[in-house]
N, CA, C and O atoms as a printed pandas DataFrame, in Angstrom:
     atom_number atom_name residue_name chain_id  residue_number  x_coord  y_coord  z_coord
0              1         N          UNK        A               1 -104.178  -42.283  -67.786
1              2        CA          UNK        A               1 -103.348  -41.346  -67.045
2              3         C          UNK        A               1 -102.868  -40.243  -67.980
3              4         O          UNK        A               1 -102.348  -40.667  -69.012
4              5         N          UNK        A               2 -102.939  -38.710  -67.822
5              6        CA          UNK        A               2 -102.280  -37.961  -68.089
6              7         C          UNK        A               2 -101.114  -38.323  -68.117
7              8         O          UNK        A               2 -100.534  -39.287  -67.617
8              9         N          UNK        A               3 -100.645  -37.103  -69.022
9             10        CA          UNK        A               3  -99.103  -37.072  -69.417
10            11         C          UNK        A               3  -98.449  -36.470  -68.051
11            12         O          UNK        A               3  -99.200  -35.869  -67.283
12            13         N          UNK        A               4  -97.253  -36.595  -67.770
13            14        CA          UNK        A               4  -96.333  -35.855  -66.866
14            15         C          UNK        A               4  -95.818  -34.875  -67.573
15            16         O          UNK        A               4  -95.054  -35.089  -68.514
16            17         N          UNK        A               5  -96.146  -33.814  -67.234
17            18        CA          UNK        A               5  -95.518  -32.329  -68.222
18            19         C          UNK        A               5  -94.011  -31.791  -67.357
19            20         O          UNK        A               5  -94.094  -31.454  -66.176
20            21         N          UNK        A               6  -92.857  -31.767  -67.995
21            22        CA          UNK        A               6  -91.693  -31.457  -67.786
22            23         C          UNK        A               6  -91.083  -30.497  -67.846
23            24         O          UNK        A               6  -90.506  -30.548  -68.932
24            25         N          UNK        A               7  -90.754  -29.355  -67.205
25            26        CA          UNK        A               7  -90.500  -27.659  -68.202
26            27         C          UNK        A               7  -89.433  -27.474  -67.569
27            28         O          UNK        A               7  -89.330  -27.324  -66.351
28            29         N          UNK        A               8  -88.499  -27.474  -68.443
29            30        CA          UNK        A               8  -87.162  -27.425  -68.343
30            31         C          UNK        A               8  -86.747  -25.594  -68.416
31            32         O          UNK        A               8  -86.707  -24.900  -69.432
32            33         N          UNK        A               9  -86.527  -25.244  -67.235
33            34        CA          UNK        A               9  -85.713  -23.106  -67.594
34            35         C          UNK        A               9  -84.670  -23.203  -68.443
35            36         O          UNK        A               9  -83.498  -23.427  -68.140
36            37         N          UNK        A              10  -85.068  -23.050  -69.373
37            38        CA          UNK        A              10  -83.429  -22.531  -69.937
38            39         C          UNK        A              10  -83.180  -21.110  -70.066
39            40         O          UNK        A              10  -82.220  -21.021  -70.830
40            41         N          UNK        A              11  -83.575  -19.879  -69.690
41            42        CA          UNK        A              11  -83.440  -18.676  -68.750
42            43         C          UNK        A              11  -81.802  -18.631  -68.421
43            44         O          UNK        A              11  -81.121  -19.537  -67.942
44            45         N          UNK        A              12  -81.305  -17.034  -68.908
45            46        CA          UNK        A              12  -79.674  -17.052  -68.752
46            47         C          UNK        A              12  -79.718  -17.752  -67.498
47            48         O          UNK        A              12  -79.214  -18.874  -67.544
48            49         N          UNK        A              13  -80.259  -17.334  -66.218
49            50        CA          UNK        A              13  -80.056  -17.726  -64.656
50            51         C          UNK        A              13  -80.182  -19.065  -64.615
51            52         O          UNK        A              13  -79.314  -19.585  -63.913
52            53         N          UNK        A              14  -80.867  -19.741  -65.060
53            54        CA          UNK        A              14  -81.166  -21.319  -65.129
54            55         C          UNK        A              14  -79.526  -21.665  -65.761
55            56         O          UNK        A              14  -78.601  -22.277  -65.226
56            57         N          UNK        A              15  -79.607  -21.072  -66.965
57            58        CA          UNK        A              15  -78.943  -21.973  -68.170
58            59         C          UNK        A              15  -77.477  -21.618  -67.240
59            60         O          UNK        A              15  -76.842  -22.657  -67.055
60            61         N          UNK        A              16  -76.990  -20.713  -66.787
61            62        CA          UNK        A              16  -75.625  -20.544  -66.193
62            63         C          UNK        A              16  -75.449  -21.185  -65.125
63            64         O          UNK        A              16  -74.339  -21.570  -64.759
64            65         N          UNK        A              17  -76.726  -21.415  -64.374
65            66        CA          UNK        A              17  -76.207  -21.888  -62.699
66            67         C          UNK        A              17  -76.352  -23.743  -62.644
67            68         O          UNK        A              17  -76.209  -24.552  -61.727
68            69         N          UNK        A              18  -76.664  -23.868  -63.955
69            70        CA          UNK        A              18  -76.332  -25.686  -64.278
70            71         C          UNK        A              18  -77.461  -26.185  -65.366
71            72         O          UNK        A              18  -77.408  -27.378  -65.663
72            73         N          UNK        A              19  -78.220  -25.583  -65.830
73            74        CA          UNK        A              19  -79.838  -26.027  -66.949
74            75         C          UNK        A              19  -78.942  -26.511  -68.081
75            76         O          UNK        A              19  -79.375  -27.388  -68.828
76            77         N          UNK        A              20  -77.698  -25.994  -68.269
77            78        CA          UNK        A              20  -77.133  -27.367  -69.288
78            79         C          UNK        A              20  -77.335  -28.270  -69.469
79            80         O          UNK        A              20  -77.944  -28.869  -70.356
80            81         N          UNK        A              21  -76.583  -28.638  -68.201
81            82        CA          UNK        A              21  -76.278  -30.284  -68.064
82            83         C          UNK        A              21  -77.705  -31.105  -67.902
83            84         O          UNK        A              21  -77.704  -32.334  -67.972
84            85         N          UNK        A              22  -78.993  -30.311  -67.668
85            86        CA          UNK        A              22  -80.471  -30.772  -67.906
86            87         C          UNK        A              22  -80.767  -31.491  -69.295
87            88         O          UNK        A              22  -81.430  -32.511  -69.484
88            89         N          UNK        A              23  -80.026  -30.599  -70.319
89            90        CA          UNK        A              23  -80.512  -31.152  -71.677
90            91         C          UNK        A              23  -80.388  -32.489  -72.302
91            92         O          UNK        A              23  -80.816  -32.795  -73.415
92            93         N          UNK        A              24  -79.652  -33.381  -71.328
93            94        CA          UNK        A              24  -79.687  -34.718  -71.812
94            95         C          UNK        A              24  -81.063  -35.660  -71.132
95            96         O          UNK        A              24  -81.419  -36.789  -71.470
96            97         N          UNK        A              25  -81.661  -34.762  -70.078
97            98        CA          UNK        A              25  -83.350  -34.897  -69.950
98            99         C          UNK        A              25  -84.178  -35.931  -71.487
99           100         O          UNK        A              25  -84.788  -36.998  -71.559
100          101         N          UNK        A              26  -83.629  -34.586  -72.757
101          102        CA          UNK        A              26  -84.109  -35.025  -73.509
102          103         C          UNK        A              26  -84.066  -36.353  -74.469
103          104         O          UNK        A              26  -84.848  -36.681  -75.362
104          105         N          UNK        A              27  -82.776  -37.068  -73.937
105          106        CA          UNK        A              27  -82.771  -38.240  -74.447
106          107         C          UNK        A              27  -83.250  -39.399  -73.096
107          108         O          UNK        A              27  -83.565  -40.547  -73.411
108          109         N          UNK        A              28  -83.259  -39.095  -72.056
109          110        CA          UNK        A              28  -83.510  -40.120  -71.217
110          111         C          UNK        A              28  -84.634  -40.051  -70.864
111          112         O          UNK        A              28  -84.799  -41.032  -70.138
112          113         N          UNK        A              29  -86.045  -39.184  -70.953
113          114        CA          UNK        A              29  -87.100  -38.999  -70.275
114          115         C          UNK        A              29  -87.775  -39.700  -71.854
115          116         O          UNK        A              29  -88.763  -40.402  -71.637
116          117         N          UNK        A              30  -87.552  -39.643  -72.693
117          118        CA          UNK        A              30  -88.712  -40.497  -73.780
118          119         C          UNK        A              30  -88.365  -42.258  -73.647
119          120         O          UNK        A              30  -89.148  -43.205  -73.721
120          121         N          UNK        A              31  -86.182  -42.223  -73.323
121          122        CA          UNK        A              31  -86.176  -43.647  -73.181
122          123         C          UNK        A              31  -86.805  -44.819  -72.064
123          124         O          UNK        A              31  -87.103  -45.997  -72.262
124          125         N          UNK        A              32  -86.880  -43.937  -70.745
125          126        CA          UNK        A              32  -86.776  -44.732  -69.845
126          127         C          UNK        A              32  -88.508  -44.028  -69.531
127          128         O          UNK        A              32  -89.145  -44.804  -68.819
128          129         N          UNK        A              33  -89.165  -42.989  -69.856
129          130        CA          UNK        A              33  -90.752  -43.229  -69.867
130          131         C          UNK        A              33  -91.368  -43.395  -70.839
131          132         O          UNK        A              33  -92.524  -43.146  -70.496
132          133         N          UNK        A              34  -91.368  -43.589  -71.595
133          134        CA          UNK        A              34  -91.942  -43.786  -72.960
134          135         C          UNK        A              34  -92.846  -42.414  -73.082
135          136         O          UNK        A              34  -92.413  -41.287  -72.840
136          137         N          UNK        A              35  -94.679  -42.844  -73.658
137          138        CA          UNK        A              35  -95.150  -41.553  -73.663
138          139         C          UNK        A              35  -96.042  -41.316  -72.743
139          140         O          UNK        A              35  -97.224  -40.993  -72.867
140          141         N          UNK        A              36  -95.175  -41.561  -71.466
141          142        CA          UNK        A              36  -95.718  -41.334  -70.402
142          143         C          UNK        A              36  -95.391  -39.651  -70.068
143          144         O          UNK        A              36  -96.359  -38.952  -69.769
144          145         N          UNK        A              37  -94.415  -39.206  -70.110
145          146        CA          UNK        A              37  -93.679  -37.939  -70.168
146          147         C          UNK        A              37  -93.402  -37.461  -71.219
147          148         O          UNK        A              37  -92.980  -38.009  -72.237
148          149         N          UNK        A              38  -93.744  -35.892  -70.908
149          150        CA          UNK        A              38  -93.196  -34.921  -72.198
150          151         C          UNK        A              38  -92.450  -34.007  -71.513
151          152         O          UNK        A              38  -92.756  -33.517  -70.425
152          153         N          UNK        A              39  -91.384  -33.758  -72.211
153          154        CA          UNK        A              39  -90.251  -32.607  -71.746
154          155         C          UNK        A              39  -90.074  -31.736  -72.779
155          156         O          UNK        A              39  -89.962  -32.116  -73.945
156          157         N          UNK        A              40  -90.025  -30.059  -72.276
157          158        CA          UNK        A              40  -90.079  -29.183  -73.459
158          159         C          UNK        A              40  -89.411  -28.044  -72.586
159          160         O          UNK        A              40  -89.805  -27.926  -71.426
160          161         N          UNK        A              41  -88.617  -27.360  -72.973
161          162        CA          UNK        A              41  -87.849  -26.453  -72.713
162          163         C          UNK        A              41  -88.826  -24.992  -72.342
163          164         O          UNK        A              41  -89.948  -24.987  -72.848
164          165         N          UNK        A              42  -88.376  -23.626  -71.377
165          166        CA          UNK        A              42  -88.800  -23.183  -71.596
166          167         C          UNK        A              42  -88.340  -21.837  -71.001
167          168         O          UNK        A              42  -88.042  -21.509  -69.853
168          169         N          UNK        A              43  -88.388  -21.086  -72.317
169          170        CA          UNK        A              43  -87.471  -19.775  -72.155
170          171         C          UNK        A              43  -87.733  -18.976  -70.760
171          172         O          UNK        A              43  -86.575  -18.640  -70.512
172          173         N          UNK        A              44  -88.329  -18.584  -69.948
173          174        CA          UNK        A              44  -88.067  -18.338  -67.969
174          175         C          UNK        A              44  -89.656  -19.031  -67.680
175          176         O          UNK        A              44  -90.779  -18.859  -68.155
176          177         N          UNK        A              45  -88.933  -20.065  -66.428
177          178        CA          UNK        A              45  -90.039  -20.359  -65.863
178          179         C          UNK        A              45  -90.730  -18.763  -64.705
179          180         O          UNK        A              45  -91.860  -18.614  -64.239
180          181         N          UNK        A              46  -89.476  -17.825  -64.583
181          182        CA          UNK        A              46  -90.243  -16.431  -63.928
182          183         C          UNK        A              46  -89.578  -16.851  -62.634
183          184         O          UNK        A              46  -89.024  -15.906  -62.073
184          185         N          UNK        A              47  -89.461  -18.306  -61.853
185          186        CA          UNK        A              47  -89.011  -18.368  -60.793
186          187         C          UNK        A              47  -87.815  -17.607  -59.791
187          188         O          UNK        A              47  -87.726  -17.464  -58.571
188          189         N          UNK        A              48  -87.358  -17.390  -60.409
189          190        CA          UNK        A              48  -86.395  -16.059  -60.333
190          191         C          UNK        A              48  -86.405  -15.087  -59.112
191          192         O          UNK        A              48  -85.960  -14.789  -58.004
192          193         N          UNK        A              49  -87.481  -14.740  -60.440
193          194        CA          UNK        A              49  -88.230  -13.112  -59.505
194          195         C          UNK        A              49  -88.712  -13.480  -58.904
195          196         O          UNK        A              49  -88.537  -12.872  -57.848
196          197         N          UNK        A              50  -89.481  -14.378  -58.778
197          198        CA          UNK        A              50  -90.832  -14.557  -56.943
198          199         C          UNK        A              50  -89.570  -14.646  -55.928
199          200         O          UNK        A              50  -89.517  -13.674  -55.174
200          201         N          UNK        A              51  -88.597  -15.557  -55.758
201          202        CA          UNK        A              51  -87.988  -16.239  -54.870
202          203         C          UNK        A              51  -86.579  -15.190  -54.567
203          204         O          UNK        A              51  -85.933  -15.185  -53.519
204          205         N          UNK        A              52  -86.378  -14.531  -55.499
205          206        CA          UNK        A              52  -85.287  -13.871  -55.235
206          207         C          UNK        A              52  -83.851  -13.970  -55.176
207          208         O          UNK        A              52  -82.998  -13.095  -55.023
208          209         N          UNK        A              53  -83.713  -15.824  -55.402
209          210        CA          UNK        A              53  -82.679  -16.702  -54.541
210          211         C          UNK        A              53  -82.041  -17.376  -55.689
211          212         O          UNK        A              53  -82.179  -18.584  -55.879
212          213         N          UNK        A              54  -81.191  -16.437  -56.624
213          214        CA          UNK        A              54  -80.772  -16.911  -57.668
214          215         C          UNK        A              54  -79.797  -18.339  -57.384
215          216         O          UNK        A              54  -79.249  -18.892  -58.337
216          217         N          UNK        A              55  -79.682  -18.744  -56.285
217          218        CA          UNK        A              55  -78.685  -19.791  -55.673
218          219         C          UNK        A              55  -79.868  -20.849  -55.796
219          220         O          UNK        A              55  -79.551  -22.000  -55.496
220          221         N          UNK        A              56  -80.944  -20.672  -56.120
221          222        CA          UNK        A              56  -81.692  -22.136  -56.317
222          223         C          UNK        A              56  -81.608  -22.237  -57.473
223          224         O          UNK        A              56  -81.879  -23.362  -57.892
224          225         N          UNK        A              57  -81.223  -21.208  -58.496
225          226        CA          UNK        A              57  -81.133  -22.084  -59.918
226          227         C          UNK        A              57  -80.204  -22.860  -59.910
227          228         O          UNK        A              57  -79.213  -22.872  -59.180
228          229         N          UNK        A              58  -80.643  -23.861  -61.126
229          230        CA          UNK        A              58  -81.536  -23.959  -62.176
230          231         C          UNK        A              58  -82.883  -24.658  -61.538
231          232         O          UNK        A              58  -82.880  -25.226  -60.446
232          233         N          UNK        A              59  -84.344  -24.492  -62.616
233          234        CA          UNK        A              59  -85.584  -24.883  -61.798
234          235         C          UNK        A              59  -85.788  -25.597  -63.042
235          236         O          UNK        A              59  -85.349  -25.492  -64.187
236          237         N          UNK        A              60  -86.477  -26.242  -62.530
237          238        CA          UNK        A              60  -87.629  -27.393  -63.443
238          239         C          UNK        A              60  -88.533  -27.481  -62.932
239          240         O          UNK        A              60  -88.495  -27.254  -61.723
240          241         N          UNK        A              61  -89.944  -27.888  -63.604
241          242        CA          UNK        A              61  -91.354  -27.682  -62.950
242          243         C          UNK        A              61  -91.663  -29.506  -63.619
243          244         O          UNK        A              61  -91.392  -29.987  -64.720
244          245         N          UNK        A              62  -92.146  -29.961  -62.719
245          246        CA          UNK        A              62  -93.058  -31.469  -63.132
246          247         C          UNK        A              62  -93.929  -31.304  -62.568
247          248         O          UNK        A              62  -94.139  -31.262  -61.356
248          249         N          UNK        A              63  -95.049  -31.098  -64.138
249          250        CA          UNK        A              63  -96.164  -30.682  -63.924
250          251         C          UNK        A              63  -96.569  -29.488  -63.130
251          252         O          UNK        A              63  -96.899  -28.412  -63.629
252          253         N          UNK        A              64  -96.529  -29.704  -62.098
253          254        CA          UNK        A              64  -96.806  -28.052  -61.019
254          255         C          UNK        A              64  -95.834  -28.146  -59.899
255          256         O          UNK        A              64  -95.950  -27.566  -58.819
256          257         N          UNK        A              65  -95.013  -28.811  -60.203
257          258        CA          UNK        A              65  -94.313  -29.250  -58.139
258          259         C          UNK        A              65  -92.673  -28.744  -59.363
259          260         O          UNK        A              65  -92.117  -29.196  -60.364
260          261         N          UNK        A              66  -92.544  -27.699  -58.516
261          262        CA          UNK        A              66  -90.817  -27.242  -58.466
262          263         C          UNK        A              66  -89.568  -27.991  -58.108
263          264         O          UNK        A              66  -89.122  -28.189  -56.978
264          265         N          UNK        A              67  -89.160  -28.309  -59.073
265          266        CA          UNK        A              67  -87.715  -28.624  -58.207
266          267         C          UNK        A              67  -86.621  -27.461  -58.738
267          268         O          UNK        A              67  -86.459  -26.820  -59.776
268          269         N          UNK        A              68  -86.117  -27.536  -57.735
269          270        CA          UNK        A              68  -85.076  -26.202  -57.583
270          271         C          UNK        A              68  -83.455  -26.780  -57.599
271          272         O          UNK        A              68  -83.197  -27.922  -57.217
272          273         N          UNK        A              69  -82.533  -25.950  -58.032
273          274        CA          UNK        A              69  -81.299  -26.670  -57.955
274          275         C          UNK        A              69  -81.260  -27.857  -59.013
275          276         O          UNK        A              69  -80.230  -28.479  -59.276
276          277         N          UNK        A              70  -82.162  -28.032  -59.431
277          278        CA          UNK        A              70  -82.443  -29.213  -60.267
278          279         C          UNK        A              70  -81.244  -29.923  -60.961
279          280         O          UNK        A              70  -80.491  -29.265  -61.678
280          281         N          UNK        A              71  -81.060  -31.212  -60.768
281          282        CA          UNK        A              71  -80.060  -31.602  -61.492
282          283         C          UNK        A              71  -81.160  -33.117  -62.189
283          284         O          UNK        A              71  -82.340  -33.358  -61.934
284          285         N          UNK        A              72  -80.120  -33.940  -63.163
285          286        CA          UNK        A              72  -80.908  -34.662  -63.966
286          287         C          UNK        A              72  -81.745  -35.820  -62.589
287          288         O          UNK        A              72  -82.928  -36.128  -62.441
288          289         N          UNK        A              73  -81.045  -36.035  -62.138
289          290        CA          UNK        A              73  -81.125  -37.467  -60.819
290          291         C          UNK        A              73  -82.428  -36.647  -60.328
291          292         O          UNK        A              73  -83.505  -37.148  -60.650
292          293         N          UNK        A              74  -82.468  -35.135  -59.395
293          294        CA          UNK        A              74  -83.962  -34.700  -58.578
294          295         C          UNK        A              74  -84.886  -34.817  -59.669
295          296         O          UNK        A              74  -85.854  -35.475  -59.286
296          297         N          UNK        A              75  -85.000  -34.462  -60.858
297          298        CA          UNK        A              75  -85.713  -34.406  -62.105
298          299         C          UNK        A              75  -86.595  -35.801  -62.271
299          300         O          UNK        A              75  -87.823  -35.884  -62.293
300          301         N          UNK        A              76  -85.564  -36.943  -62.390
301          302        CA          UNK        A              76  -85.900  -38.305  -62.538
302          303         C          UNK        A              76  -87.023  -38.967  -61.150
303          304         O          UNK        A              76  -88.039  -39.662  -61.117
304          305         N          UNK        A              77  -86.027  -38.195  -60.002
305          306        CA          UNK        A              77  -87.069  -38.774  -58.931
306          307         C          UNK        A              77  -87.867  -38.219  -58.389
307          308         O          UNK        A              77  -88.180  -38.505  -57.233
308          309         N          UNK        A              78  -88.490  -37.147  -59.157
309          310        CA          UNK        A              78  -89.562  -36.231  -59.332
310          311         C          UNK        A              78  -90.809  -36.623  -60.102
311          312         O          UNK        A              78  -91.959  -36.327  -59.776
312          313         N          UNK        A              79  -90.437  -37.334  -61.176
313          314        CA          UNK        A              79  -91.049  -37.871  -62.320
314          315         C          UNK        A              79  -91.451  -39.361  -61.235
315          316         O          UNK        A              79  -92.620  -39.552  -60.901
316          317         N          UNK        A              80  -90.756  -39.949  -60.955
317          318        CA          UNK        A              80  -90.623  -41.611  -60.382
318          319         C          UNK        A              80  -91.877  -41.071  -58.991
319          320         O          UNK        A              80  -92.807  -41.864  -59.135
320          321         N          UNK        A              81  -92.153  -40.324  -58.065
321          322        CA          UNK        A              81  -93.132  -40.097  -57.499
322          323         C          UNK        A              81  -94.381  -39.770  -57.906
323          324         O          UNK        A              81  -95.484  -40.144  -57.509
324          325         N          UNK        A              82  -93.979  -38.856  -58.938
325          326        CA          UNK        A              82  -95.643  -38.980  -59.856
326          327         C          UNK        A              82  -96.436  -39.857  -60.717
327          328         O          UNK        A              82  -97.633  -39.744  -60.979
328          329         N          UNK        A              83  -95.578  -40.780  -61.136
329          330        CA          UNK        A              83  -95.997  -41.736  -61.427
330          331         C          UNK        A              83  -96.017  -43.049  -60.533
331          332         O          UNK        A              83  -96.288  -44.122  -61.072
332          333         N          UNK        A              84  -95.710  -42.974  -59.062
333          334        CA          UNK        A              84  -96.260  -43.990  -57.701
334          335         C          UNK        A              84  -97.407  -43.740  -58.023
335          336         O          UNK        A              84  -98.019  -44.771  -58.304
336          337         N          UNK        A              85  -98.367  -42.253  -58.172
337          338        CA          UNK        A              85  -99.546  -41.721  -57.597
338          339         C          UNK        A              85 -100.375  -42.133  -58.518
339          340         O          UNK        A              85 -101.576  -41.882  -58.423
């Protein structure tokens, strides 16, 4: 199995409207998946501009599927469906 790729916005719009409180991602996504998942930060996912709807930040991308509003919990059970599949 591929890795689960994790891309965390940290983008002022991300980082102000909650991508903080994301960064403890980085201690719980190596504990509780081992190296099943990689999480790596990333200066604008761009989501922004397509959507227009600065009220969905902060975003995170797993692998290719968006979560929006993202907090650590949608993140986790984002990850927990891709690895059902």
């Amino acid at each position: 199995m591929e890795k689960i790729k994790v891309q965390v916005c940290t983008g002022t719009t991300c980082f102000v409207m909650g991508g903080s409180n994301l960064q403890e991602l980085n201690s719980i996504i190596p504990e509780k998946y081992g190296d099943k998942v990689e999480v790596a930060a990333s200066n604008c996912l761009g989501l922004c501009s397509i959507q227009w709807e600065y009220s969905k930040a902060p975003y995170v991308k797993v692998d290719e599927d968006v979560v929006s509003e993202a907090t650590v919990e949608k993140v986790l059970e984002a990850i927990d469906k891709k690895l059902e599949n």
